[in-house]
C-alpha positions in Angstrom: 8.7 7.6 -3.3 5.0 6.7 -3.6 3.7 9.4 -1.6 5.9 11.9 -3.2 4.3 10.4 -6.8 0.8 11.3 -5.3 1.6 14.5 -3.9 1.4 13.0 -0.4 5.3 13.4 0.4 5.1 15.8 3.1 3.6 12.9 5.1 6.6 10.7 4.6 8.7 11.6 7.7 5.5 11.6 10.2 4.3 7.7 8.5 8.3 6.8 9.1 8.0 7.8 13.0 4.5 6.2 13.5 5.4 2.6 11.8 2.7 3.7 8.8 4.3 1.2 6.3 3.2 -0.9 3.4 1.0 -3.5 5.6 -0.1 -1.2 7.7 -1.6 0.9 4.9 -3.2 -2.1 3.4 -5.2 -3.3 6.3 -6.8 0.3 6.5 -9.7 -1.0 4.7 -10.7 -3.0 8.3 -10.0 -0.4 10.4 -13.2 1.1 12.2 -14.3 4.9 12.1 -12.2 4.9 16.1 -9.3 3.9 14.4 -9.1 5.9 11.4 -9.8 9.1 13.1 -7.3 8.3 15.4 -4.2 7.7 12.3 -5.6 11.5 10.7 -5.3 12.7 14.5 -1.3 11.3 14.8 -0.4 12.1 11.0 -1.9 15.8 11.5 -3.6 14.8 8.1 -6.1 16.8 6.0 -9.1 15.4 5.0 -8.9 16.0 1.6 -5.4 14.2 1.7 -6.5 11.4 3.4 -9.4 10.9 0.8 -6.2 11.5 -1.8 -4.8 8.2 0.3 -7.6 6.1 0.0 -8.0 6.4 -3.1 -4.7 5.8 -4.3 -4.7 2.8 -2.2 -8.3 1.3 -4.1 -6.5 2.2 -7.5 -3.8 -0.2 -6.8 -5.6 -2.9 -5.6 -8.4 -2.6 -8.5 -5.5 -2.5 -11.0 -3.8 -5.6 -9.5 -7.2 -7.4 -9.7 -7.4 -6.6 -13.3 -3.9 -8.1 -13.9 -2.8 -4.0 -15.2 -0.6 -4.1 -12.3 2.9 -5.2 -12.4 3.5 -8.7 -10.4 6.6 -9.0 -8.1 8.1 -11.3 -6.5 6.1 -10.2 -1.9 8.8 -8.1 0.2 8.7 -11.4 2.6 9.4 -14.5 -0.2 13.4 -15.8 -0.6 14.6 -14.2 -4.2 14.8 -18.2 -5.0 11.2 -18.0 -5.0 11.0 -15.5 -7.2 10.2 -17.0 -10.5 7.8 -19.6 -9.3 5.7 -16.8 -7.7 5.5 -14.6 -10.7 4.1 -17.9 -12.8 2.0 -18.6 -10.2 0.5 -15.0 -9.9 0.2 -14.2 -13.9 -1.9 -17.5 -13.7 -4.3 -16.3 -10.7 -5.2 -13.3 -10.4 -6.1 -13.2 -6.6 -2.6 -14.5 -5.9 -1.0 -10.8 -7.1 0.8 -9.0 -4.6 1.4 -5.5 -4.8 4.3 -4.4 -2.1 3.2 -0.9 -0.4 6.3 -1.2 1.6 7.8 2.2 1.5 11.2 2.6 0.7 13.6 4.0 3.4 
């Protein structure tokens, strides 16, 4: 649904057959120029949409810094940890989490 909302949902069924999830999205920022090339090689992306990508991906993270971002209980906690997180987070910034798992 995320990449439809930024105009990036023709992309969906390509990231579903390569394993481009949530995490794998998020630790982009490490990869070197090698490895990015090579995920716009296997998604057959444009360059403008994979600018499109990145930046989406910096809003997020800049909103969740400045506490604008909603805070949810991380794909990977037990639901009985779901309250104590979302104290924990609205108390410390750095602990927000924002899930960029996409949705099957």
């Amino acid at each position: 649904m995320w990449l439809e909302d930024i105009n990036l949902g023709s992309y969906r069924q390509i990231f579903k057959e390569h394993g481009v999830n949530g995490e794998y999205l998020e630790g982009m920022s490490m990869f070197t120029t090698e490895q990015i090339l090579r995920f716009i090689r296997q998604c057959h992306m444009k360059w403008g949409d994979f600018i499109t990508l990145c930046k989406e991906l910096r809003r997020i993270k800049v909103a969740c810094l400045k506490g604008e971002q909603k805070v949810h209980r991380p794909w990977w906690a037990p639901p009985c940890l779901s309250v104590v997180f979302v104290k924990v987070a609205k108390r410390n910034r750095q602990s927000r989490i924002v899930s960029l798992k996409l949705e099957q």
